[in-house]
N, C-alpha and C positions, 0 to 999 in steps of 0.2 A: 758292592758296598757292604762292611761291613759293622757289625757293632753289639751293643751289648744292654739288657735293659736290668735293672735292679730293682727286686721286690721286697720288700721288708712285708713279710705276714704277720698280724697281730694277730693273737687270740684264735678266734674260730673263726676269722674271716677267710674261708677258704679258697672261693671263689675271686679270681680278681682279673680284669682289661686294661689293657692302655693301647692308646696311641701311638706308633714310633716314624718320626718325620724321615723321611730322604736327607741327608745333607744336598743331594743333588740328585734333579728329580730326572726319572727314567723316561724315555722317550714314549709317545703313545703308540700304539698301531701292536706292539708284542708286550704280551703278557711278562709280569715281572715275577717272577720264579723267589720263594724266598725259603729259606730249610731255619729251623730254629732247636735249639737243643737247651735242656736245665743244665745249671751249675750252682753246685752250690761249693765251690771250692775248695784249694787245697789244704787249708788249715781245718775242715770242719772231719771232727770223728764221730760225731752223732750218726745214729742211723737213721736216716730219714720215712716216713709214709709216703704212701706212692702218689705221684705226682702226674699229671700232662698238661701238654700244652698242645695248642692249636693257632694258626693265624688265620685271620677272616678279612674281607674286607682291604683289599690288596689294589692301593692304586699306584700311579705312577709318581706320586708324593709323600705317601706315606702307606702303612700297614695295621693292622691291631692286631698285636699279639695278649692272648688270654692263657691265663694257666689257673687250675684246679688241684688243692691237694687235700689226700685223705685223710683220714686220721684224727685226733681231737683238737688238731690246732697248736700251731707253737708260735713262737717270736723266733724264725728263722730267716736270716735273708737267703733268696731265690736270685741268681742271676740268668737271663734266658741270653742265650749267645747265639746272635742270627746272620745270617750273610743271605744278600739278593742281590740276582744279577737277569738278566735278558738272552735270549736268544741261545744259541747253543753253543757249549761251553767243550773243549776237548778235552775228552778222558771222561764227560759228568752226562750221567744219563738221568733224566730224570720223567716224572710222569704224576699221577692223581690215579685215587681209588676212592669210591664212597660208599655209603653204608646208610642203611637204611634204619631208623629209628628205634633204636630198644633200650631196655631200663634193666634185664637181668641177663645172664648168662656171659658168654663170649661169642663176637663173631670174628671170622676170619677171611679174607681176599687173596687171592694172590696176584700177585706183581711179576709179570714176566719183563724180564729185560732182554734189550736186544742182543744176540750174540757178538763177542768182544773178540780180539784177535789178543791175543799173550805172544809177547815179544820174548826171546831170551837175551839174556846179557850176554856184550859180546864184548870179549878180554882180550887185550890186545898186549904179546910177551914181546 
């Protein structure tokens, strides 16, 4: 399933959640996998302040997706664009990494994926 949520930020309100429903809810028993990404679309030439998002709270009817951005605040719309689906998907690997509680610096994880097989194209004269 896929879709899209729109954020109008006012002011300094930087921090903001919602709720986003299933149109059709995922079955129980496998976890429901969701990837979420910003857009702030193709018409805007502003540079933006840096931004993320996160999703929490992930059940088989709905999700909360949350996003934070820095900076002093604007009147900008945020569109977060998500797709979730279930069980294993071909071609899409996917996984979790967590991190433990900090306020300054950078941490970093790394993410091993499992080895892929690369096909070449085959041209037929």
């Amino acid at each position: 399933e896929t879709g899209k949520v729109n954020i109008q930020q006012v002011g300094n309100e930087d921090f903001h959640c919602e709720y986003v429903p299933f149109t059709n809810h995922f079955s129980s028993g496998t976890p429901v996998r969701i990837f979420a990404s910003i857009n702030y679309g193709n018409e805007s030439s502003e540079v933006h302040d840096s931004a993320s998002i996160w999703v929490e709270d992930v059940k088989t009817s709905r999700f909360k997706v949350c996003l934070v951005q820095g900076g002093r605040g604007s009147e900008v719309n945020t569109t977060i664009d998500w797709f979730a689906f279930q069980g294993s998907q071909t071609g899409v690997h996917h996984g979790e990494t967590s991190f433990s509680l900090f306020t300054t610096g950078a941490k970093c994880n790394w993410v091993t994926f499992p080895q892929v097989r690369l096909y070449a194209p085959v041209v037929f004269l």
